[in-house]
TIDREN-940499 format. One record per residue (C-alpha): x, y, z; residue in three letters. Coordinates in steps of 0.2 Angstrom, whole numbers, padded with zeros to 4 digits, always signed. Layout:
N
XYZALA
...
***
This chain:
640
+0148+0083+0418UNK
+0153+0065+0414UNK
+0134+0059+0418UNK
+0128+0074+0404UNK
+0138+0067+0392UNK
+0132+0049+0393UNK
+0115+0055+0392UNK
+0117+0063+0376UNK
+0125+0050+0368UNK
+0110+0040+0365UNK
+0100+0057+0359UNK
+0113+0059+0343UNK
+0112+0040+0339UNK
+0093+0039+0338UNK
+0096+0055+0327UNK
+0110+0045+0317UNK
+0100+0029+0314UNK
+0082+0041+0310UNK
+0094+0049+0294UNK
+0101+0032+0289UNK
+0083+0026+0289UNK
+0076+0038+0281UNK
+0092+0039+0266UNK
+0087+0021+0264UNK
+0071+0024+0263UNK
+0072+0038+0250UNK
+0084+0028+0238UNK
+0071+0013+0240UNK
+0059+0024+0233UNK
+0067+0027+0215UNK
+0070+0008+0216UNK
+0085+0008+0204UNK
+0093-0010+0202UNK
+0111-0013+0208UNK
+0123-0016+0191UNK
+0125-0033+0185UNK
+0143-0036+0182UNK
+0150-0021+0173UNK
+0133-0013+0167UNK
+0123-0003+0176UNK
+0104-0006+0176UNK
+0095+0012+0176UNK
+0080+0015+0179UNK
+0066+0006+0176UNK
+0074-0009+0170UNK
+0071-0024+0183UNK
+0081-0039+0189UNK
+0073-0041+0207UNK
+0056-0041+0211UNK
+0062-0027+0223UNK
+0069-0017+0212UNK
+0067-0007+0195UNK
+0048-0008+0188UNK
+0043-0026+0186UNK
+0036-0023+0167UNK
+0055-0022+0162UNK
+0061-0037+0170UNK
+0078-0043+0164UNK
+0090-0057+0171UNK
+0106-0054+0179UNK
+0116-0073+0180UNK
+0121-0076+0196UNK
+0138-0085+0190UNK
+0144-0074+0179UNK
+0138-0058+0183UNK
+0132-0054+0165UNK
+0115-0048+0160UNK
+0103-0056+0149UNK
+0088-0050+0140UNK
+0073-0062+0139UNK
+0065-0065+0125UNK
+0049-0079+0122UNK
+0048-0096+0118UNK
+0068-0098+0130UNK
+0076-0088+0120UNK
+0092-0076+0130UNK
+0101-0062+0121UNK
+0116-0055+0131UNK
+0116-0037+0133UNK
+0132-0028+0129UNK
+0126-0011+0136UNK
+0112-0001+0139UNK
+0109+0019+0136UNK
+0098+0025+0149UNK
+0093+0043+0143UNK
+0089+0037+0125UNK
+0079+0022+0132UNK
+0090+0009+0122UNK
+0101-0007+0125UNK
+0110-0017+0113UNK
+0110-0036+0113UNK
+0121-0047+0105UNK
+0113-0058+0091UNK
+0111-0080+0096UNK
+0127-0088+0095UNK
+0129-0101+0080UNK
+0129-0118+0080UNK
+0145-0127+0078UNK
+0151-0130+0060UNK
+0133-0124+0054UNK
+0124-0106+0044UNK
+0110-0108+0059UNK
+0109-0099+0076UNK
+0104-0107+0093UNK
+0089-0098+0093UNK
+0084-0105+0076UNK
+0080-0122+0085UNK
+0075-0115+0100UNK
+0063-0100+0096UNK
+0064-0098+0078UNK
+0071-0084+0081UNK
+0067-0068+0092UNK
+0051-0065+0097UNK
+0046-0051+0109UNK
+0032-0049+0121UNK
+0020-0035+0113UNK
+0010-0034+0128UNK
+0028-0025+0135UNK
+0038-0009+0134UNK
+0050-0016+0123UNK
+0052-0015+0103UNK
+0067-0018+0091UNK
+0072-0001+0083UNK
+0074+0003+0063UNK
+0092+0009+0067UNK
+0096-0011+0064UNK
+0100-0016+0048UNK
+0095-0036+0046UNK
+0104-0047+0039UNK
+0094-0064+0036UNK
+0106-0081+0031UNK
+0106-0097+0022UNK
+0085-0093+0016UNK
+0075-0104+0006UNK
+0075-0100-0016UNK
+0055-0094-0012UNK
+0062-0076-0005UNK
+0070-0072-0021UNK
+0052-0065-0024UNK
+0047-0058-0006UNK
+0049-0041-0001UNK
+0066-0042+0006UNK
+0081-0039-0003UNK
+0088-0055-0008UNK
+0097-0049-0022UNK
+0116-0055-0028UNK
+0120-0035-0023UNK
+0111-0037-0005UNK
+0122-0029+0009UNK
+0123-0046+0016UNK
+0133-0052+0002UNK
+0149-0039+0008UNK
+0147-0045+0026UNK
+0149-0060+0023UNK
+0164-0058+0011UNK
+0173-0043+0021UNK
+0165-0040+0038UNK
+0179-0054+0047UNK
+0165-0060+0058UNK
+0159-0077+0049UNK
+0173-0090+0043UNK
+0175-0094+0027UNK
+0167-0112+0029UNK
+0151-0104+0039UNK
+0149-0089+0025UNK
+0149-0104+0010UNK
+0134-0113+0018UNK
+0126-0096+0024UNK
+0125-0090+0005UNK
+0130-0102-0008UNK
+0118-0110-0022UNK
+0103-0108-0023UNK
+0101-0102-0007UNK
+0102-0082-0004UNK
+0103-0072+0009UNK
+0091-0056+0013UNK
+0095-0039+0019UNK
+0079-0027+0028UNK
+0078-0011+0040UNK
+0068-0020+0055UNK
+0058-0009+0065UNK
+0041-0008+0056UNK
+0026-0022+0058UNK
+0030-0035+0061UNK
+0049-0033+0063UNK
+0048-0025+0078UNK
+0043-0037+0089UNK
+0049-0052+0079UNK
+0062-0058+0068UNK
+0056-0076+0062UNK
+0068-0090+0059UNK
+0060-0105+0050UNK
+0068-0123+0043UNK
+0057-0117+0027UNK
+0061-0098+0027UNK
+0079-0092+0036UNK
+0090-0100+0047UNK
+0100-0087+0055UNK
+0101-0068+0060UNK
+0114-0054+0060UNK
+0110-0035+0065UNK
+0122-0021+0059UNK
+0120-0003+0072UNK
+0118+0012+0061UNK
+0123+0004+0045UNK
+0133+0013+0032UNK
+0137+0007+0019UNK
+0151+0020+0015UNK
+0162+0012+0028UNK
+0172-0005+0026UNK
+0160-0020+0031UNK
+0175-0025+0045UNK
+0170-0006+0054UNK
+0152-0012+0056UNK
+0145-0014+0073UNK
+0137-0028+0075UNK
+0122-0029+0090UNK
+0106-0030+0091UNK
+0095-0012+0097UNK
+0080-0013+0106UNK
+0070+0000+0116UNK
+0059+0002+0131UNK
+0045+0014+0132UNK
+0044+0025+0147UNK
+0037+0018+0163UNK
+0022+0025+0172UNK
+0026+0031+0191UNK
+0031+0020+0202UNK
+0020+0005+0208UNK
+0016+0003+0230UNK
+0007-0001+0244UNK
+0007+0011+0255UNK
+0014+0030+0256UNK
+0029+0024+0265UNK
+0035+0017+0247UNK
+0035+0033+0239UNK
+0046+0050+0242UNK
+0038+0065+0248UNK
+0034+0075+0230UNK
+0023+0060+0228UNK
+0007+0050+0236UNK
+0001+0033+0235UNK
-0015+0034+0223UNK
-0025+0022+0214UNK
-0017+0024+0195UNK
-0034+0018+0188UNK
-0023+0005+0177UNK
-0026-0013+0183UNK
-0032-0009+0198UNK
-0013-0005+0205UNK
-0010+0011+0217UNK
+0007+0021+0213UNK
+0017+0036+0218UNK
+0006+0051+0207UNK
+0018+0067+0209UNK
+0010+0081+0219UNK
+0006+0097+0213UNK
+0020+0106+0208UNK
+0031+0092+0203UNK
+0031+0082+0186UNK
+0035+0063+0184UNK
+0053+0062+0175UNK
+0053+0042+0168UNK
+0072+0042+0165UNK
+0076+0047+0183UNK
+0060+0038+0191UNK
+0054+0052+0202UNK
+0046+0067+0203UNK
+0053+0083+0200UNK
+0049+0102+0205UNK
+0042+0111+0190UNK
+0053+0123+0186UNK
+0047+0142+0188UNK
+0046+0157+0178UNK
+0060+0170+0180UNK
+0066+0187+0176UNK
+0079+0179+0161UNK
+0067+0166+0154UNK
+0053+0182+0151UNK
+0068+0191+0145UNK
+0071+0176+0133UNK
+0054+0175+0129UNK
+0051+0193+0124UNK
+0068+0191+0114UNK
+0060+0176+0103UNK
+0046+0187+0099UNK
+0057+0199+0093UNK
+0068+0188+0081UNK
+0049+0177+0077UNK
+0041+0194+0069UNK
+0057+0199+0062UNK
+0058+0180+0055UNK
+0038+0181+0048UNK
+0042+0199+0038UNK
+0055+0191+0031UNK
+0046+0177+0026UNK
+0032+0187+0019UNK
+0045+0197+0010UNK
+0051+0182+0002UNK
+0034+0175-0002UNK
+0030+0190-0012UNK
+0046+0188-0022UNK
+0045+0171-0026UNK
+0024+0175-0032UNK
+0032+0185-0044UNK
+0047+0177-0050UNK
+0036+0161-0051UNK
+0022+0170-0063UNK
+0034+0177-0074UNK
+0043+0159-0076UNK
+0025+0150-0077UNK
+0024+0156-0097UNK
+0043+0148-0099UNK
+0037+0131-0089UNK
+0020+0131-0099UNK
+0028+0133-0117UNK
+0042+0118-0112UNK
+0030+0107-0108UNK
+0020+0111-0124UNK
+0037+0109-0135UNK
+0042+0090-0126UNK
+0024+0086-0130UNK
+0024+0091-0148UNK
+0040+0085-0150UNK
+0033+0066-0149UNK
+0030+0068-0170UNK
+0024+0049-0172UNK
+0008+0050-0162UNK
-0009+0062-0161UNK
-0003+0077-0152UNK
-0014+0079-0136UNK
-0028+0094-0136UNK
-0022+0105-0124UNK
-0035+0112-0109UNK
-0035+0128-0101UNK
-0031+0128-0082UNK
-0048+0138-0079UNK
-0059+0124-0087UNK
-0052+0110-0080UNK
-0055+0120-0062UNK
-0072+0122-0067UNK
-0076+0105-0072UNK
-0067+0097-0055UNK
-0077+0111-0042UNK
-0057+0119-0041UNK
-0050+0101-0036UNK
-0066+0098-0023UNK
-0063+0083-0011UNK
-0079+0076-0012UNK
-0072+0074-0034UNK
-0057+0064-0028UNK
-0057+0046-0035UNK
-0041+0043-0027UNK
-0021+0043-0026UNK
-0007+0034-0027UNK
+0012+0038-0028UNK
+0010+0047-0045UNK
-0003+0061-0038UNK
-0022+0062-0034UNK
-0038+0057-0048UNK
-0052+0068-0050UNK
-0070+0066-0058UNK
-0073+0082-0070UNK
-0088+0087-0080UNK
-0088+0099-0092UNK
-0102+0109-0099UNK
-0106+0099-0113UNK
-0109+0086-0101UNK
-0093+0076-0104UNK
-0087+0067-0088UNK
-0071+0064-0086UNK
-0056+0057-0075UNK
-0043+0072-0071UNK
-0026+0065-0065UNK
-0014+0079-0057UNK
+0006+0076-0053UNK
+0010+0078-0035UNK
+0016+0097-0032UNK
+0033+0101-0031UNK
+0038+0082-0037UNK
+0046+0081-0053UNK
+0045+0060-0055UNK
+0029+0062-0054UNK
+0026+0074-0066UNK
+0038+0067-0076UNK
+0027+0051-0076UNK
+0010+0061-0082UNK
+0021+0070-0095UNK
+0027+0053-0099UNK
+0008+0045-0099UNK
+0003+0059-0111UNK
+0014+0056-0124UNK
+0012+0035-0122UNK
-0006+0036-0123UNK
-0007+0051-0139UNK
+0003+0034-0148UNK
-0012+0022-0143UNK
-0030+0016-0150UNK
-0037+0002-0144UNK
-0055-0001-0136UNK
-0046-0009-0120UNK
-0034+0004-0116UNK
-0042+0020-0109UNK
-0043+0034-0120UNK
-0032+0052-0117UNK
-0044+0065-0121UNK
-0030+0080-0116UNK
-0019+0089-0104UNK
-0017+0103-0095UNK
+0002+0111-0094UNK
+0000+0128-0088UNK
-0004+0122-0070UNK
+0010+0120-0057UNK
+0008+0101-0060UNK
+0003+0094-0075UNK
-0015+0086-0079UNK
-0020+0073-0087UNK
-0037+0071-0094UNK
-0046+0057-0100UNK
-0062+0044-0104UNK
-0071+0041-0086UNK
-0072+0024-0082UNK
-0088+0021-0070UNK
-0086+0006-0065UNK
-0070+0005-0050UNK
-0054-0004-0051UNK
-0052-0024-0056UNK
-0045-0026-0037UNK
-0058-0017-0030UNK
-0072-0031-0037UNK
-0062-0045-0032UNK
-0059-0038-0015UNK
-0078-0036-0013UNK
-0078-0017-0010UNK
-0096-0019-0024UNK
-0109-0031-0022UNK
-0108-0037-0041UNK
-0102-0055-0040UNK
-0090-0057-0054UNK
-0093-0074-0062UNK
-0081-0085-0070UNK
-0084-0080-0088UNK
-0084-0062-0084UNK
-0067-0065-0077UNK
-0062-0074-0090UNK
-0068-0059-0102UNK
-0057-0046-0094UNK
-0045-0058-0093UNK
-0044-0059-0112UNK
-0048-0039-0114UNK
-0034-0036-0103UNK
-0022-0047-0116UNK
-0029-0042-0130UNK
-0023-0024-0123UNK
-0006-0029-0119UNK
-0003-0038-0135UNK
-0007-0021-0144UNK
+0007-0012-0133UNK
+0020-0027-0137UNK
+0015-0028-0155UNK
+0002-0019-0164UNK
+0008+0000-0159UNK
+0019+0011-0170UNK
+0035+0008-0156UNK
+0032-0008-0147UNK
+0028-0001-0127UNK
+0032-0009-0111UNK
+0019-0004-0097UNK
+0029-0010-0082UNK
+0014-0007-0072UNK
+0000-0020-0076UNK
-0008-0026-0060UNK
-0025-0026-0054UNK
-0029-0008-0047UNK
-0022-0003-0066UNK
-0035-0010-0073UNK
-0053-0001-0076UNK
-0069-0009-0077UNK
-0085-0001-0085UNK
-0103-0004-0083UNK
-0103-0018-0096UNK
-0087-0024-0085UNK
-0077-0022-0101UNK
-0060-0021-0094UNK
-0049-0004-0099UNK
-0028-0002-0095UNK
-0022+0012-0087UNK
-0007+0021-0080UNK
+0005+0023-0092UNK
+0017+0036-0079UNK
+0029+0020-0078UNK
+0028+0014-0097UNK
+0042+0015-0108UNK
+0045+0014-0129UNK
+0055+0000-0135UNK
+0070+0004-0149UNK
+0070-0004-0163UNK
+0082-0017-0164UNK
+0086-0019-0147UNK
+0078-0035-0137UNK
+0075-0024-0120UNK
+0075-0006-0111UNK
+0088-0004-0097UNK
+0082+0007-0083UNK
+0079+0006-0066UNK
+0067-0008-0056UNK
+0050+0002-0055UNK
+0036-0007-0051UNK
+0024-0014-0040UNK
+0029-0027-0027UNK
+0021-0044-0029UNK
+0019-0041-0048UNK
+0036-0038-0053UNK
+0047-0049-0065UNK
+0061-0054-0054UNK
+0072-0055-0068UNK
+0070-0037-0071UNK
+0071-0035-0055UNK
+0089-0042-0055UNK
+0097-0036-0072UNK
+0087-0019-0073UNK
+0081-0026-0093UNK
+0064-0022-0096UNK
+0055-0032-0109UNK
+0039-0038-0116UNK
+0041-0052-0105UNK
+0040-0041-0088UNK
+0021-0036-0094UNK
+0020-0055-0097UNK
+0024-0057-0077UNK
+0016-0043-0070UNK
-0001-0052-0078UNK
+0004-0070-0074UNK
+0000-0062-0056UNK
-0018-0053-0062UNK
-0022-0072-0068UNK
-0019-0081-0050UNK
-0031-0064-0044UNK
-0044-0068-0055UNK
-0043-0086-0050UNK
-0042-0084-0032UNK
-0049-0067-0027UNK
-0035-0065-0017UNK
-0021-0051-0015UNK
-0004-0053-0026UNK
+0004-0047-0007UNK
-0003-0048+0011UNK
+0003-0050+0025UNK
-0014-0057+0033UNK
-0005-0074+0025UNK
+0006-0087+0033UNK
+0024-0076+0032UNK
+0029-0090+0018UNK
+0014-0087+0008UNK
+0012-0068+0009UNK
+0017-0070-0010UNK
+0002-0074-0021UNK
+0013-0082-0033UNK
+0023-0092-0022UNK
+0008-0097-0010UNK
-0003-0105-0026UNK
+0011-0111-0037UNK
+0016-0122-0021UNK
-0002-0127-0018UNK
-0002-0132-0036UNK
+0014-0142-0032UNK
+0004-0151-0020UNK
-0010-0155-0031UNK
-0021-0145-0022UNK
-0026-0131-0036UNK
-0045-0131-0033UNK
-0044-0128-0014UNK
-0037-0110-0018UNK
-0048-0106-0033UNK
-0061-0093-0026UNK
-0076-0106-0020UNK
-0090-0097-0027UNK
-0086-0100-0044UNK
-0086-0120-0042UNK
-0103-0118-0038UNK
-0111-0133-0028UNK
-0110-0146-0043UNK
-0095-0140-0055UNK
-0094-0149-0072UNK
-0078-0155-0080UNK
-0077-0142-0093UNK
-0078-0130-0078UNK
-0066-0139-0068UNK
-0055-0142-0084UNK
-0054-0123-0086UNK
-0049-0118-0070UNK
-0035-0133-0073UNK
-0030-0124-0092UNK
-0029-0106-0083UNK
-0020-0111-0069UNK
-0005-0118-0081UNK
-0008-0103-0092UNK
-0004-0091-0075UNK
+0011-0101-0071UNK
+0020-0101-0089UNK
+0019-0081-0085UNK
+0026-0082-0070UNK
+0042-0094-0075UNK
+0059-0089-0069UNK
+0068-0085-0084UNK
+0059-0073-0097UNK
+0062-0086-0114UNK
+0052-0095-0105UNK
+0037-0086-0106UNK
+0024-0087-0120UNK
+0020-0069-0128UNK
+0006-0058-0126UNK
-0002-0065-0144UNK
+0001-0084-0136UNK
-0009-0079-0121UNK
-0022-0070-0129UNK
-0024-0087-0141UNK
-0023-0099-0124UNK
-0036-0088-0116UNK
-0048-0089-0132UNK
-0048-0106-0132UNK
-0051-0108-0113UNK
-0067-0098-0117UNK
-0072-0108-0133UNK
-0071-0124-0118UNK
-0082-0113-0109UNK
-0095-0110-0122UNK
-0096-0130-0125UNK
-0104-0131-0107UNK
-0116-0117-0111UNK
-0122-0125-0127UNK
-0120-0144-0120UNK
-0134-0136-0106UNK
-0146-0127-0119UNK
-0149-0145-0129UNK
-0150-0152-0111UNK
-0164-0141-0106UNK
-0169-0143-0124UNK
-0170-0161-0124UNK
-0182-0163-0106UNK
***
């Protein structure tokens, strides 16, 4: 008895240590990292080599037991804790530098920059807020206005002193508020002696909410990890077999069949099967979907009918706020059923383009008349607002340089607009090379003038002085002759009489508008003044008013030549075919004499800026310099 018992001892401990090799095996397999400290590290977030998937590596500090996320260039963010099944962590921004508005990772990084070639991304649930920034972002993108949220944090939040929040926003120098998440903000937020020199990030921002109830952090997220990497089938469970992946020559643990990967739990789980209750359920939404559908067609039938019956009312409003406008033409009025003729029923192979106001169509109508027809977006009422708008500007206006309103159309869903057909493509499109026609400098220098002479008429020369608030590049038309035509009146506004500007809302187009409007809501004459400062430096350099193809401190045409100018170094951005190989000094001279023309546009305060008449005479005398060097070359050849 005694001697069976000792003989089956060692039987149940090969058993024992068989299981407990096998448990340790099968929890190797999902390879989850112990926690660091407090925080648990899910999978497939890494800090072993043995452990988690190496493509999410982190750092767990040995010392203190805290976990740090590792950004490039030697730059650490702590984590403060990490939510497995969104796929998200939150670090906490670089500490500052003592008695200073600038972060550690200012000196070390400038700033935070992520590795694009990993899982990892900063998320637009973070609201930036960028500190102690150079005067040149008054005119970037960002939000560097007196109201910017960054303003009240500073003031209210209780994280910054008072001595710190001075230096961080104080002077001339702002600070800037952005949602980060879209290119290139979500794999850097740059810090640069010349730019920003410290960063703050607000979690789910609401402005609603004292600034002191702000959650300050940092969210980044991980993309889901592929299966698990191995050597041999002994490093994956049994639902999975060790396979080439086909992906950098690397074998992992592909699920077999019957069994989906799940990333968050980092193995592979039975497909669930198809049972009595979930046909049941199925069967049940059928029901309740064709019950929905009939109700739906129901409804659709209604609202056909409701909607005819109110088109008649819609179509006799629009008429009366047309007519209403008693100091211009009033516009002849189309029938819906021509326009569709003439545009093919909206065909797309008539589309000329679209934009934020609607879609641009090419019509022709029987008599042969081609012509541009412009529709609101469906359903949007700025934007028909904005063609009702244009109508009733353009009925007001005549002038050879501003494109001429031949009609609408009011008893479509959307309004139309038609008018004059310009052949030729946009301004922006000829200097961005999208036709082979080189424009030459005194072609440039000709729509330049057109385009003034047109603005000049708006300020000065029409019955109510009219603000475009729209002039840039794409706005202006070009015909075969490349005389140059305004358009897109949707944003324009009539001036009272009396009063020195128009208080509305900023509406523009970023890179061309006044930042002075920008700020104190007034439009004036002098905001068109701006806006073509900007078409100038275009026609001079042949480069865009914003891209993001530039340096990130030149990415604003304004700023990047008017600190080039600064420099002394004008010519280099002038666009280097007009030089030619040999320029001459009245060529050279007027390059000089536009340049300083662009830049008395483009000054801060709007007093400062000359008038549409001014620029129109500085322009004419830039051409009359011009014409010298053309008659100084005739007696020349005249002469050999």
């Amino acid at each position: 008895m005694i001697s069976t018992e000792l003989n089956a001892k060692p039987f149940f401990i090969c058993i024992y240590i068989s299981f407990l090799l096998f448990l340790g095996h099968y929890c190797s397999s999902q390879k989850t990292c112990p926690s660091c400290g407090s925080i648990e590290v899910p999978y497939p977030l890494s800090t072993h080599p043995n452990c988690g998937d190496p493509g999410y590596s982190l750092r767990c500090d040995s010392q203190s037991q805290k976990l740090y996320f590792e950004a490039l260039n030697g730059s650490s963010y702590l984590v403060t804790r990490i939510m497995a099944s969104f796929q998200r962590m939150v670090v906490q921004p670089s500490p500052w530098l003592p008695g200073k508005c600038v972060t550690q990772d200012m000196l070390v990084s400038e700033g935070l920059w992520l590795n694009q070639t990993l899982p990892f991304n900063i998320t637009s649930s973070n609201t930036i807020f960028l500190f102690n920034c150079s005067p040149r972002l008054l005119v970037s993108p960002l939000n560097c206005t007196p109201t910017s949220l960054c303003h009240h944090y500073l003031e209210s939040s209780g994280h910054i002193e008072a001595k710190r929040a001075l230096q961080c926003a104080s002077g001339p120098d702002p600070c800037c508020t952005f949602i980060a998440g879209g290119m290139p903000s979500a794999y850097k937020i740059r810090l640069h002696s010349s730019g920003c020199k410290a960063f703050r990030s607000i979690l789910h921002l609401d402005p609603e909410k004292p600034a002191d109830e702000w959650e300050e952090g940092l969210e980044i997220q991980w993309a889901p990890p592929p299966e698990l990497v191995c050597q041999s089938q002994l490093d994956c469970s049994g639902a999975s077999k060790c396979s080439p992946s086909g992906a950098n020559s690397l074998s992992r643990c592909l699920c077999n069949k019957g069994y989906n990967w799940d990333p968050v739990l980092g193995k592979c789980l039975r497909k669930k099967k198809n049972t009595r209750a979930s046909v049941i359920i199925k069967v049940i939404v059928g029901v309740i979907s064709i019950f929905t559908l009939a109700l739906a067609t129901a409804a659709i039938t209604f609202r056909k009918s409701w909607k005819n019956s109110n088109q008649a009312k819609l179509m006799k409003a629009r008429e009366d706020m047309l007519k209403s406008n008693n100091s211009g033409k009033p516009a002849k009025i189309f029938r819906l059923k021509e326009v569709k003729k003439a545009t093919n029923d909206f065909s797309r192979d008539r589309l000329l383009g679209s934009g934020g106001f609607g879609e641009v169509y090419k019509g022709e109508f029987p008599d042969g008349a081609v012509v541009a027809v412009k529709s609101a977006k469906v359903g949007n009422i700025k934007s028909t607002q904005q063609v009702l708008n244009e109508v009733g500007i353009l009925s007001q206006v005549n002038h050879k340089n501003l494109v001429r309103l031949l009609g609408c159309c009011v008893e479509a869903e959307q309004p139309l607009i038609i008018y004059e057909y310009i052949s030729n493509g946009t301004l922006h499109d000829h200097l961005q090379g999208k036709y082979s026609t080189f424009l030459d400098w005194k072609t440039r220098l000709k729509i330049a003038l057109q385009t003034a002479e047109a603005l000049a008429y708006l300020h000065s020369a029409a019955y109510t002085p009219i603000y475009h608030r729209d002039v840039k590049s794409t706005n202006i038309l070009l015909d075969d002759d490349f005389n140059a035509k305004v358009s897109d009146f949707g944003l324009s506004r009539l001036a009272s009489p009396g009063l020195s500007h128009v208080s509305t809302c900023a509406q523009g187009t970023l890179g061309y508008m006044d930042p002075e409007y920008y700020r104190n809501y007034q439009l004036t004459d002098k905001s068109d003044v701006y806006s073509y400062g900007v078409v100038l430096l275009e026609l001079l350099t042949s480069q865009r008013a914003i891209d993001f193809s530039r340096d990130q401190d030149d990415v604003n045409l304004a700023i990047y030549v008017s600190q080039r100018a600064s420099d002394g170094a004008i010519i280099e951005v002038v666009d280097q075919r007009l030089l030619g190989k040999e320029p001459s000094v009245n060529i050279l001279k007027s390059f000089k004499l536009f340049s300083d023309l662009a830049f008395a546009c483009l000054r801060e305060k709007k007093v400062d800026r000359p008038g549409m008449k001014e620029v129109v005479q500085d322009i004419q005398s830039i051409i009359q310099t011009m014409d010298q060097e053309t008659v100084a070359k005739e007696v020349s050849v005249e002469i050999i």
